[in-house]
C-alpha positions in Angstrom: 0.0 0.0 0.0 1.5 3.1 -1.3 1.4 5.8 1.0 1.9 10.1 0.7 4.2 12.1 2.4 0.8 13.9 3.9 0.2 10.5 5.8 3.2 10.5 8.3 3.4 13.1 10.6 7.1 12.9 9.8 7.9 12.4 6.4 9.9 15.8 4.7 9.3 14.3 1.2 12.5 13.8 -1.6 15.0 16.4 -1.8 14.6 18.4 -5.1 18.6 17.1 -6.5 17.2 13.5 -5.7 14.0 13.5 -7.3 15.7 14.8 -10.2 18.6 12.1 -10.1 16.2 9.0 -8.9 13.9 10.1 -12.4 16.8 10.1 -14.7 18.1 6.9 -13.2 14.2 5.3 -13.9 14.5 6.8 -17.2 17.4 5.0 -18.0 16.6 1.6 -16.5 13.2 2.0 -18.4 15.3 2.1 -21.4 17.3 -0.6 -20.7 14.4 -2.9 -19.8 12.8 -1.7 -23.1 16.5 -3.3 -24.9 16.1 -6.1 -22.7 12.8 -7.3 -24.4 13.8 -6.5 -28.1 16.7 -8.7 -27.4 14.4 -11.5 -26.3 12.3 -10.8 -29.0 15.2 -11.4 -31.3 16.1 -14.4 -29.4 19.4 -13.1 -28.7 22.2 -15.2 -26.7 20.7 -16.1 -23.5 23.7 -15.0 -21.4 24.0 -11.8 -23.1 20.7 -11.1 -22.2 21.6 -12.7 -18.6 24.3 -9.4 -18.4 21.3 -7.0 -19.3 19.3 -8.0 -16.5 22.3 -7.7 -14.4 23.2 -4.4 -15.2 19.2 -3.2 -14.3 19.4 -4.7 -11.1 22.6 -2.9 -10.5 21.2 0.3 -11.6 17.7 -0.3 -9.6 20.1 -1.0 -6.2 21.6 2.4 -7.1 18.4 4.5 -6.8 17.5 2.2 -4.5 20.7 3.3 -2.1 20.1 7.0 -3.1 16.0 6.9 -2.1 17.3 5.2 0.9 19.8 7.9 1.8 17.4 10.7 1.2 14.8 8.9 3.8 17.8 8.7 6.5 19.0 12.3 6.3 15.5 14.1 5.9 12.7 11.8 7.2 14.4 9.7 10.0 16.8 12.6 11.3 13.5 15.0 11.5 11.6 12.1 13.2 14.5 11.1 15.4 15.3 14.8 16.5 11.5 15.4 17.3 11.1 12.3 20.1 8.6 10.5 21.3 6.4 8.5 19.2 7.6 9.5 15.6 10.8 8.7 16.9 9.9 5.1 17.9 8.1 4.7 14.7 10.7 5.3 12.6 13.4 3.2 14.3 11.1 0.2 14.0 10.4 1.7 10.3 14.2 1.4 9.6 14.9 -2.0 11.6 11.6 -3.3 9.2 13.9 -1.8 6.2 17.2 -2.9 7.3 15.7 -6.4 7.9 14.4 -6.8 4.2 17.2 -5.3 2.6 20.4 -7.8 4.1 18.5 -10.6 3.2 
């Protein structure tokens, strides 16, 4: 369930710079998902394809890291500076993320 920044009492939304980089990123990884199925469609080498999918989960795990540190700096530090219940909501927020993440 996708939720707004307007729903948590804590949330300070993406920075400006990392909207703008994230977007670019999904812009590019769009395209190279795009190549990725004319290549099938073309039947092309398996493991050639194999590397494309690589390389867009490399670049998806780089947004991924940049969305991540934008939540850390603005979100958690705000909610972590403010105390009391925001701040235990968004340890247990960033155990939940840590938790998924490493595995």
């Amino acid at each position: 369930m996708a939720r707004t920044k307007n729903e948590i009492p804590y949330a300070m939304g993406i920075a400006d710079k990392t909207k703008h980089d994230i977007l670019k990123r999904l812009a590019r990884i769009r395209g190279q998902v795009e190549g990725i199925q004319r290549m099938v469609e073309d039947e092309r080498y398996c493991p050639d394809i194999l590397q494309q999918f690589a390389a867009v989960h490399s670049a998806l795990r780089g947004a991924e890291k940049e969305l991540l540190a934008n939540h850390l700096e603005r979100c958690a530090a705000h909610a972590i500076a403010e105390g009391g219940e925001a701040s235990a909501d968004v340890r247990q927020e960033l155990l939940d993320l840590l938790y998924r993440y490493v595995r």
